[in-house]
C-alpha positions as a LaTeX table, in Angstrom:
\begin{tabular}{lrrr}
\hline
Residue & $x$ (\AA) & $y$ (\AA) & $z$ (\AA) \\
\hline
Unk1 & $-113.95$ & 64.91 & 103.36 \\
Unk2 & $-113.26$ & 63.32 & 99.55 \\
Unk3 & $-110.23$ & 64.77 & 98.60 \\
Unk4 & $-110.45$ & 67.26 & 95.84 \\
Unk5 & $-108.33$ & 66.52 & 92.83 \\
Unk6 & $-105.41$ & 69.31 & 92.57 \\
Unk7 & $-104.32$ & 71.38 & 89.82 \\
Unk8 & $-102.15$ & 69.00 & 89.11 \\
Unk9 & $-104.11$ & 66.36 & 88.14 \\
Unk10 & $-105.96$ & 67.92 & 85.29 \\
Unk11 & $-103.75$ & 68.00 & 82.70 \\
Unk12 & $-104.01$ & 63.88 & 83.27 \\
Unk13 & $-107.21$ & 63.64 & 82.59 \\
Unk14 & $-107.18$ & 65.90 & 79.05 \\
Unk15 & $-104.80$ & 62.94 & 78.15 \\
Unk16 & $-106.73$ & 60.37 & 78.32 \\
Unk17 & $-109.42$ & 61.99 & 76.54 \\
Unk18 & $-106.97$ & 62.37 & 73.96 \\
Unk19 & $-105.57$ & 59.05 & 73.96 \\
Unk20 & $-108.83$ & 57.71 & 73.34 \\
Unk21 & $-109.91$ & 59.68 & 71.03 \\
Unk22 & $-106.49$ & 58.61 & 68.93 \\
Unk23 & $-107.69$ & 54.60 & 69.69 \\
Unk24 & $-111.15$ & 55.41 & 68.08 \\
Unk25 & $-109.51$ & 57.08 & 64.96 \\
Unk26 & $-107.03$ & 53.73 & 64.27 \\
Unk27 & $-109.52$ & 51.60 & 64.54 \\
Unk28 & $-112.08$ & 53.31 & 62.25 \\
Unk29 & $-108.98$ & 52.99 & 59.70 \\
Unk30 & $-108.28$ & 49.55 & 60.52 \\
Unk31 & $-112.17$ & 48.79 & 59.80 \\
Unk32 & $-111.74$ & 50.76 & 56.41 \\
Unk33 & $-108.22$ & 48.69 & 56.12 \\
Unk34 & $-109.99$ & 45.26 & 56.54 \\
Unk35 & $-112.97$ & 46.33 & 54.47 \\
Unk36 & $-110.61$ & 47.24 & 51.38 \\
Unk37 & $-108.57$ & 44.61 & 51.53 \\
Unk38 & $-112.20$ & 41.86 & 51.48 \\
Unk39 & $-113.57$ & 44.43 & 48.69 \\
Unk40 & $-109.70$ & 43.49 & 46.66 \\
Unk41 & $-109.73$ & 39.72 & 47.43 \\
Unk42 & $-113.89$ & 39.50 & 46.34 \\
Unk43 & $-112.44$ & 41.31 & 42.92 \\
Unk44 & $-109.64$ & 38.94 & 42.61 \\
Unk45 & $-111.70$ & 35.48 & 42.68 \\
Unk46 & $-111.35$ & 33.01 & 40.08 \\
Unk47 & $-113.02$ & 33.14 & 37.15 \\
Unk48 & $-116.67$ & 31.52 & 36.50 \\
Unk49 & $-116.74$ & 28.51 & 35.26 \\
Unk50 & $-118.35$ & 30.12 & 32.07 \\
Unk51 & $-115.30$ & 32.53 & 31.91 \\
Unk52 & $-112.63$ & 29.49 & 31.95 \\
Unk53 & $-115.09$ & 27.60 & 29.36 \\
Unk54 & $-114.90$ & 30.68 & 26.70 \\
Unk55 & $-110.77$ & 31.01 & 27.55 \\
Unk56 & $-110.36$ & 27.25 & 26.56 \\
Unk57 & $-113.08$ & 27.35 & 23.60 \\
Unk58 & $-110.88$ & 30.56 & 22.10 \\
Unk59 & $-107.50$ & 28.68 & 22.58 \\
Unk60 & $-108.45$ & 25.65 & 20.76 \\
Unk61 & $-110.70$ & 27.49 & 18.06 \\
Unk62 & $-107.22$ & 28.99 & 17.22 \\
Unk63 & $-105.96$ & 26.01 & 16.12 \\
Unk64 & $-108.15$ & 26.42 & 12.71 \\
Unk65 & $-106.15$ & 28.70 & 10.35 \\
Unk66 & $-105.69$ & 28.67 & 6.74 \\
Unk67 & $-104.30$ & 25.52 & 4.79 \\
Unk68 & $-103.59$ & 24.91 & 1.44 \\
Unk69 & $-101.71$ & 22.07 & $-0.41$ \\
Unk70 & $-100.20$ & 22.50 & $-3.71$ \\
Unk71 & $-99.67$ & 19.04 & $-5.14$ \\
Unk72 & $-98.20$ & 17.02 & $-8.11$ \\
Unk73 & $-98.29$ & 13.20 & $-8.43$ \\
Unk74 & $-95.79$ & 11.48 & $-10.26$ \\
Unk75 & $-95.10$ & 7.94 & $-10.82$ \\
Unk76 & $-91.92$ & 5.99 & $-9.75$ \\
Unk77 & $-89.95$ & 7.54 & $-12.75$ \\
Unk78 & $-90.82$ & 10.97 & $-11.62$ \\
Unk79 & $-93.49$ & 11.02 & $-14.61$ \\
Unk80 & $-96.64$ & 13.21 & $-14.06$ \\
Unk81 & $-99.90$ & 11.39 & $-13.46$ \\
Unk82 & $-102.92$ & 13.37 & $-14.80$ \\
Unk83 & $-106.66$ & 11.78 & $-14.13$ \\
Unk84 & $-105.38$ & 10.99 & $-10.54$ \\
Unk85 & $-108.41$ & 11.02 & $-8.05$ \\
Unk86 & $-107.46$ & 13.24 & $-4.93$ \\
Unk87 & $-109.26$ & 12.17 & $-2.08$ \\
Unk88 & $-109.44$ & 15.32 & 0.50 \\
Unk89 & $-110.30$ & 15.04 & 4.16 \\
Unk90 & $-110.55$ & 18.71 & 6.02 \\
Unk91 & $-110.13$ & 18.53 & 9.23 \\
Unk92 & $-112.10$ & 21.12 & 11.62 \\
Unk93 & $-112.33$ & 22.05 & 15.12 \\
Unk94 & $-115.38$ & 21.86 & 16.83 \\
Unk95 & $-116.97$ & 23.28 & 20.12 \\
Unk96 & $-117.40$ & 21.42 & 22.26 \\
Unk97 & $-114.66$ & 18.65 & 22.59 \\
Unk98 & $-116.65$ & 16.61 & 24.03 \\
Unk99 & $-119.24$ & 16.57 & 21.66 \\
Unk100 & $-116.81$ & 16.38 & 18.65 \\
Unk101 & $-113.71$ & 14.66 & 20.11 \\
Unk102 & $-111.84$ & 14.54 & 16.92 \\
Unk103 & $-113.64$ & 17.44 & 15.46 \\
Unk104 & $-115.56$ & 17.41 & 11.84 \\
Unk105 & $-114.70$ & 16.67 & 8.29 \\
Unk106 & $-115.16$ & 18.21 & 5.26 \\
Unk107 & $-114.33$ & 15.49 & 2.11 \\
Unk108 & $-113.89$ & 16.57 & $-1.56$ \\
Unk109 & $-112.60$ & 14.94 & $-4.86$ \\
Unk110 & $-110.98$ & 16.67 & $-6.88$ \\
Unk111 & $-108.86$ & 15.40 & $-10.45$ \\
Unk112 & $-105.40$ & 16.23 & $-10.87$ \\
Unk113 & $-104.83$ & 18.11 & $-14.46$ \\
Unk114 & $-102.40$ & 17.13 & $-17.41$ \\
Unk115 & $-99.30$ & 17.61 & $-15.60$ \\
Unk116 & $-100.11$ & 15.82 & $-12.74$ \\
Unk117 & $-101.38$ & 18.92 & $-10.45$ \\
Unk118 & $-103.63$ & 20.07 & $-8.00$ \\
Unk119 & $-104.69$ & 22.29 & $-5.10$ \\
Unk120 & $-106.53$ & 22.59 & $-2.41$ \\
Unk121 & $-107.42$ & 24.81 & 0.49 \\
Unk122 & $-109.05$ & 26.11 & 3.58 \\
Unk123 & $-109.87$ & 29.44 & 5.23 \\
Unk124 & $-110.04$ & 27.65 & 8.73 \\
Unk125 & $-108.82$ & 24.19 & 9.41 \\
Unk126 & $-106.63$ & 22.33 & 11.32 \\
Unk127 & $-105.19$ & 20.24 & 8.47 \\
Unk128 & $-105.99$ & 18.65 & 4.99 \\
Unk129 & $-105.31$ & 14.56 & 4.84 \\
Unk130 & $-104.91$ & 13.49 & 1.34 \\
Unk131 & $-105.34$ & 9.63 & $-0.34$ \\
Unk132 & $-104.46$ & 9.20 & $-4.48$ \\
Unk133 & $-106.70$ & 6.77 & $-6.38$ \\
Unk134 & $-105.70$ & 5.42 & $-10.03$ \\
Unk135 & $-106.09$ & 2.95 & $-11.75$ \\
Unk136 & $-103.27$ & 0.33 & $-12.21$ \\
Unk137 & $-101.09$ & 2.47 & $-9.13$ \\
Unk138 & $-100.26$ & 2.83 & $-5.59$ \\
Unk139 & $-99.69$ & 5.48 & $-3.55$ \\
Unk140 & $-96.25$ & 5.10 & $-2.16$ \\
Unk141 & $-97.25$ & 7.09 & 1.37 \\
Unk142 & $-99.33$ & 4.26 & 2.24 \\
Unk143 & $-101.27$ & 6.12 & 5.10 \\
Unk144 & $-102.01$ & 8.72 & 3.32 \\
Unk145 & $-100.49$ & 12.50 & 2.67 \\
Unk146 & $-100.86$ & 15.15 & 5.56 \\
Unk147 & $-100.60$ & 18.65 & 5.54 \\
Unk148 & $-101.20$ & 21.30 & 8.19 \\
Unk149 & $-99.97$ & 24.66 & 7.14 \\
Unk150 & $-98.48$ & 26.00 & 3.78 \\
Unk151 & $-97.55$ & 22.92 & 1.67 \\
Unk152 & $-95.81$ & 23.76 & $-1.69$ \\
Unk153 & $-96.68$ & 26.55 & $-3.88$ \\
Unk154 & $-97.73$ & 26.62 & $-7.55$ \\
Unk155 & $-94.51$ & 27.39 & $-9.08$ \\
Unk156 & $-92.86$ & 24.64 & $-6.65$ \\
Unk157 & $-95.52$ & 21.88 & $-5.69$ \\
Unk158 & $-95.15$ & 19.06 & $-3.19$ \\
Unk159 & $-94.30$ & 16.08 & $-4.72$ \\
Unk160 & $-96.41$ & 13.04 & $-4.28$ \\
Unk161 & $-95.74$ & 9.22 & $-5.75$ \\
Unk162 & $-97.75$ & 6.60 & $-7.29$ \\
Unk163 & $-96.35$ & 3.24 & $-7.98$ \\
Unk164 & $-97.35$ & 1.04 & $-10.89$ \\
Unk165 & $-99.21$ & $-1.85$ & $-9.25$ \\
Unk166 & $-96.89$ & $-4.19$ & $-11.31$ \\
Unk167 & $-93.68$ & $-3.09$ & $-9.93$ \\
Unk168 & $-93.00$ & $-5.34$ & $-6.96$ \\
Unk169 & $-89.96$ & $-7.19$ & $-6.45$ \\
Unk170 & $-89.19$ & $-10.62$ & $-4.62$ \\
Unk171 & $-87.21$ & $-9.00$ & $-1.11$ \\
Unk172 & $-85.42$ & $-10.95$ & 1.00 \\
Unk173 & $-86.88$ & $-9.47$ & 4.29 \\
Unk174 & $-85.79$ & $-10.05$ & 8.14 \\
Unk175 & $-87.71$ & $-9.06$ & 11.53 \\
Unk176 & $-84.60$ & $-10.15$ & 14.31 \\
Unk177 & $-83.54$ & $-9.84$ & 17.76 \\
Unk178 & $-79.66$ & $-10.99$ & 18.60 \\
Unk179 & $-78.79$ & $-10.51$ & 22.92 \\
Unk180 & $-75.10$ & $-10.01$ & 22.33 \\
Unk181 & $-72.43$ & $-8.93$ & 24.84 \\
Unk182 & $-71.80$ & $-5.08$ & 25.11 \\
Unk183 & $-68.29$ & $-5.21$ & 25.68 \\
Unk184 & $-67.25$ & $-3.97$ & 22.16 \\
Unk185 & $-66.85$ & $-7.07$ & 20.24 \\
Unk186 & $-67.97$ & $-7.26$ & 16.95 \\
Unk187 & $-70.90$ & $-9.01$ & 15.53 \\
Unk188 & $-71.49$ & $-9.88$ & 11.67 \\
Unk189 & $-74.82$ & $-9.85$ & 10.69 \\
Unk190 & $-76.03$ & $-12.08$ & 7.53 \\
Unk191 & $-78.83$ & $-10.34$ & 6.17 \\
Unk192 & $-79.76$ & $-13.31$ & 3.88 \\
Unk193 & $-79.79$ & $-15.98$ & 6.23 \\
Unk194 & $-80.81$ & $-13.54$ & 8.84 \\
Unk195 & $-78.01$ & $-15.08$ & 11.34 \\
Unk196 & $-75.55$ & $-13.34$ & 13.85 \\
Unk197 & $-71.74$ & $-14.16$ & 14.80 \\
Unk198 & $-68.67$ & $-13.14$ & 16.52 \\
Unk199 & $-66.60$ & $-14.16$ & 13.39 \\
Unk200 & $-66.92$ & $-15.19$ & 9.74 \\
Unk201 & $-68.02$ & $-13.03$ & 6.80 \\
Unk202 & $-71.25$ & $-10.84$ & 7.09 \\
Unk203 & $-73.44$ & $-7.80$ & 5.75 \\
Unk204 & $-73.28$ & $-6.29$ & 8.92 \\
Unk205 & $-70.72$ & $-5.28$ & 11.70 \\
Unk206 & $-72.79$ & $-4.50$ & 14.94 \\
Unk207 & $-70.92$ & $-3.69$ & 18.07 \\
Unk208 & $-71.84$ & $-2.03$ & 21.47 \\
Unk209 & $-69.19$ & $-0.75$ & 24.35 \\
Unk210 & $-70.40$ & $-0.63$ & 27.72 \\
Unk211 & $-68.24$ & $-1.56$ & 30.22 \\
Unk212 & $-66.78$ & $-0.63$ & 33.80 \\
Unk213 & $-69.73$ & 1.02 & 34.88 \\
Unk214 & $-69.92$ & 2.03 & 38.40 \\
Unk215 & $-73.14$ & 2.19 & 40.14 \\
Unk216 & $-74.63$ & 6.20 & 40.12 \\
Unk217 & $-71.13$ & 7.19 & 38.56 \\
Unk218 & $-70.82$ & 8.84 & 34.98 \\
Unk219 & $-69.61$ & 6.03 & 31.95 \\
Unk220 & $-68.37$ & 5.81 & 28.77 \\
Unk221 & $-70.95$ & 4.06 & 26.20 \\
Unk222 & $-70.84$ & 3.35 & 22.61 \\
Unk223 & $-71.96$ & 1.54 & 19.64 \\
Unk224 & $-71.17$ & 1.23 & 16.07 \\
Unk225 & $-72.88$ & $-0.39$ & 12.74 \\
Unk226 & $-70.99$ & $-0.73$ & 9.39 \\
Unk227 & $-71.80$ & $-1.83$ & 6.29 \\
Unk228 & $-69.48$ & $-4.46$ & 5.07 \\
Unk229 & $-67.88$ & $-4.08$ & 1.87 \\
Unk230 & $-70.47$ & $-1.67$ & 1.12 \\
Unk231 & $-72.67$ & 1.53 & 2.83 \\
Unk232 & $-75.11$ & 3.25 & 4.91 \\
Unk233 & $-77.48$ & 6.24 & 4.03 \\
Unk234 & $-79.30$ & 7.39 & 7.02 \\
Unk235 & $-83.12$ & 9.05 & 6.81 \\
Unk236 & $-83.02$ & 12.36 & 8.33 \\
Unk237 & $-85.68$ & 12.34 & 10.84 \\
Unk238 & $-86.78$ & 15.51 & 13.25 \\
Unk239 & $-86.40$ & 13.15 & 16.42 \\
Unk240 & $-85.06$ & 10.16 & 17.24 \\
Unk241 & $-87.33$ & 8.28 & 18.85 \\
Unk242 & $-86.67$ & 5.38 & 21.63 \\
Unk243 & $-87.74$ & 1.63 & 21.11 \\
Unk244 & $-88.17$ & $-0.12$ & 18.08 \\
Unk245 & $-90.64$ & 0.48 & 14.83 \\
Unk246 & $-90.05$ & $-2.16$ & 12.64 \\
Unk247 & $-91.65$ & $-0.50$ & 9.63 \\
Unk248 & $-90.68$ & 2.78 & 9.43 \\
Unk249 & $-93.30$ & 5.98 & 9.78 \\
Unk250 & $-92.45$ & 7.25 & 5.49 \\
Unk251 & $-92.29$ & 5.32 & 2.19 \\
Unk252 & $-88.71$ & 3.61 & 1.70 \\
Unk253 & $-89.32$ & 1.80 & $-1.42$ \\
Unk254 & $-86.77$ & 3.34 & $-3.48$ \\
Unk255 & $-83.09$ & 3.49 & $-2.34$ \\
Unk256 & $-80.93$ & 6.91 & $-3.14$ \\
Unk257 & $-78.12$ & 6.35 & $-5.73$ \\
Unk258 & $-75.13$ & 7.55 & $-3.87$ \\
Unk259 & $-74.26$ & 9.21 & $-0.77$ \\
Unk260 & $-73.70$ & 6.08 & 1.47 \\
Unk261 & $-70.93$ & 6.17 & 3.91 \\
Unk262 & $-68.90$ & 3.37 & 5.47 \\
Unk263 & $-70.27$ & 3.09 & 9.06 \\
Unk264 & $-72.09$ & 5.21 & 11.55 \\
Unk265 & $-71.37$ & 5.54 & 14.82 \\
Unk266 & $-72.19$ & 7.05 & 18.65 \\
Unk267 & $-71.07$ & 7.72 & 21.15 \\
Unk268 & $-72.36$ & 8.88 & 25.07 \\
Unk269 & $-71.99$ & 9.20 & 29.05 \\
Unk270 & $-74.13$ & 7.52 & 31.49 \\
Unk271 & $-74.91$ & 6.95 & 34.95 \\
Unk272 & $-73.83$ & 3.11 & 35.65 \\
Unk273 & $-76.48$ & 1.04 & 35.91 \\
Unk274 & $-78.62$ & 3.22 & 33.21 \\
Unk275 & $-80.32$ & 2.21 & 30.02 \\
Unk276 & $-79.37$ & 3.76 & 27.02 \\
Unk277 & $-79.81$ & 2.80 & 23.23 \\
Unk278 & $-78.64$ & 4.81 & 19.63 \\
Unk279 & $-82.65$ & 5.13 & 19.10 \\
Unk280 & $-84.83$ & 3.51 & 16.34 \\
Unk281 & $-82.78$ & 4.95 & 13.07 \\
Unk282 & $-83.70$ & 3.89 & 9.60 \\
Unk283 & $-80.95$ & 3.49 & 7.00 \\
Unk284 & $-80.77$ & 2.51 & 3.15 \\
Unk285 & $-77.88$ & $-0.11$ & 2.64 \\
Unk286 & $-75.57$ & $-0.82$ & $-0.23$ \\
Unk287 & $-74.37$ & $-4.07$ & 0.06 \\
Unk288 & $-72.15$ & $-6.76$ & $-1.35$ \\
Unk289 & $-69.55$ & $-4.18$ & $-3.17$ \\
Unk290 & $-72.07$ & $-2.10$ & $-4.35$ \\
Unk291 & $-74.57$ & $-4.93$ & $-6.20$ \\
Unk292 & $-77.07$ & $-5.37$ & $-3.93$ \\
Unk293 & $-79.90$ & $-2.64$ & $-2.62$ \\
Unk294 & $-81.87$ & $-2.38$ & 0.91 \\
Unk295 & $-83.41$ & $-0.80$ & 3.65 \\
Unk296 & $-83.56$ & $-1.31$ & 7.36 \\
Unk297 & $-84.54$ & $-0.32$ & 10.78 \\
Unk298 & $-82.38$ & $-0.92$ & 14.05 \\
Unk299 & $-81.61$ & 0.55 & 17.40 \\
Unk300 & $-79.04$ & $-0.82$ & 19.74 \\
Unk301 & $-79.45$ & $-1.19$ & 23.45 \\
Unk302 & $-77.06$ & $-1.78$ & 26.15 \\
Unk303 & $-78.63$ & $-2.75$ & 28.59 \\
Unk304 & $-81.97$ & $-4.24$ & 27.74 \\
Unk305 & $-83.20$ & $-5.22$ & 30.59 \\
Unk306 & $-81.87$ & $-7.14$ & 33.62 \\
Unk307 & $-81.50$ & $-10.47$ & 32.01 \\
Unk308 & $-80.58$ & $-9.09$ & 28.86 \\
Unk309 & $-77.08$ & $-6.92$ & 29.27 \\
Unk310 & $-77.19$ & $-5.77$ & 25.35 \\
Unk311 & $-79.57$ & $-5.92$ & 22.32 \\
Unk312 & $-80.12$ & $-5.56$ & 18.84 \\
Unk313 & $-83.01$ & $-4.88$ & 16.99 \\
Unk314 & $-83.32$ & $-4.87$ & 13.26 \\
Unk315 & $-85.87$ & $-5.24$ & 10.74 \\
Unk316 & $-84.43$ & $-5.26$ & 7.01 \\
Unk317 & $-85.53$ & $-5.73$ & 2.99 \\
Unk318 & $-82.81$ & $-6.76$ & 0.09 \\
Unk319 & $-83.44$ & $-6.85$ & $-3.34$ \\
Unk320 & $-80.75$ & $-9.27$ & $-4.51$ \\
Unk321 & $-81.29$ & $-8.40$ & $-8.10$ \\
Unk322 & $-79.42$ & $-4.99$ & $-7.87$ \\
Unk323 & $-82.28$ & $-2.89$ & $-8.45$ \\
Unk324 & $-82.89$ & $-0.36$ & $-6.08$ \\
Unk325 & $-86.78$ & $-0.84$ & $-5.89$ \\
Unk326 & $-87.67$ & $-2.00$ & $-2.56$ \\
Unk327 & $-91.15$ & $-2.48$ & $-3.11$ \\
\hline
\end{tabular}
């Protein structure tokens, strides 16, 4: 006969009722789990191509805000210019880019008044480019005047100058590149000739230190310029930049009165092996004991290249006459 199951058996089979009743309940969560966790990831896709269109369109349609320019033109004596013609280009941002790459323009003329004034303005722009027109002048920014924000006010306008057409004087001017040895000995510079030498008299002392480098290892580099017998005035710029601009990026026609030092100098720590250079400065020059005027760009290198273990770069005007026009 089958056996019959005892009373001891029976409280094994409620268990594995129950047991299987717990294995249905964890997996109807884990299906409600999984199904929450799709339903999160389907809300958390990317946004539409439309969406990222309309982000980009509202970050660039920013860039138009208000402008305004309050100008006064004076000539090279500081004189106000009325009857000036002001040439205004507004520039706008357009959707799409692609469309308008460099956006639209709205021009204007407008005259300046008896003391040489004028303004302009825009509720939404991205900047106002101005060009002066008279008769018998020049305007001494020769690209033009830009402005992208707040520019002067009424009581305290920005300044901008016109040169008589008849002021120009004969410059003895200079484009060079000298390969010299970085190893700190001096260099004299003849502005007038436009020749370079380790001795003998000169308007310029150049020299560059940049020796016992060691491959990957931190070194001591330098370079100097001084102004022989006479001075330097540097142009503040926001940034030096690397490489070489012979003509510089703002009007230098007229050199300051004072405030020229002796020499300039700098001074660094590279890895051996490295490039490094003082970076393209512009300086005003006072030169043979105080009687001649100039201008000039230079940077110094060390080393060029390769072939070229030092360099230096210099692009120069000199009004011989003593004035300091440099026009």
């Amino acid at each position: 006969m089958p056996k019959q199951p005892s009373e001891a058996q029976a409280p094994s089979t409620n268990t594995s009722a129950a047991e299987n009743s717990l294995r249905q309940s964890v997996a109807v969560k884990q299906t409600n789990s999984t199904a929450n966790v799709t339903a999160e990831k389907e809300s958390e896709q990317e946004p539409t191509v439309e969406e990222k269109n309309a982000e980009v369109r509202k970050m660039l349609e920013a860039r138009n805000k208000p402008v305004e320019l309050w100008g006064k033109v004076v000539d090279q004596d500081g004189v106000p210019l009325s009857d000036v013609t002001v040439e205004t280009e507004i520039n706008h941002f357009v959707w799409p880019p692609e469309q308008y790459p460099n956006g639209v323009s709205t021009n204007l003329e407008i005259t300046t008044d008896a003391d040489g004034q004028f303004h302009v303005s825009d509720n939404s722009a991205t900047g106002i480019h101005v060009m002066l027109k008279k008769a018998g002048y020049e305007q001494e920014e020769r690209n033009g005047y830009g402005s992208n924000g707040q520019n002067g006010s009424q009581e305290n306008p920005a300044i901008l100058k016109m040169w008589s057409t008849n002021i120009h004087k004969q410059l003895i001017t200079g484009n060079k590149s000298f390969k010299i040895v970085p190893d700190g000995r001096p260099y004299f510079i003849n502005l007038t000739d436009g020749s370079i030498s380790e001795r003998g008299n000169g308007d310029l002392k150049v020299w560059i230190q940049y020796t016992n480098q060691v491959q990957g290892q931190l070194s001591d580099w330098s370079a100097g310029i001084e102004a022989v017998n006479g001075g330097l005035w540097e142009v503040p710029q926001g940034a030096i930049n690397s490489g070489f601009l012979a003509e510089p990026p703002f009007a230098m026609d007229s050199a300051p009165l004072d405030g020229y030092i002796p020499s300039f100098s700098l001074k660094s720590r590279i890895k051996g092996g490295q490039r490094e250079e003082i970076g393209n400065r512009y300086f005003y020059l006072l030169l043979n004991d105080g009687k001649e005027y100039g201008r000039m760009s230079i940077n110094l290198f060390a080393p060029f290249n390769d072939e070229t273990p030092g360099l230096i770069r210099l692009s120069y005007a000199i009004n011989p006459s003593g004035s300091r026009i440099l026009r």
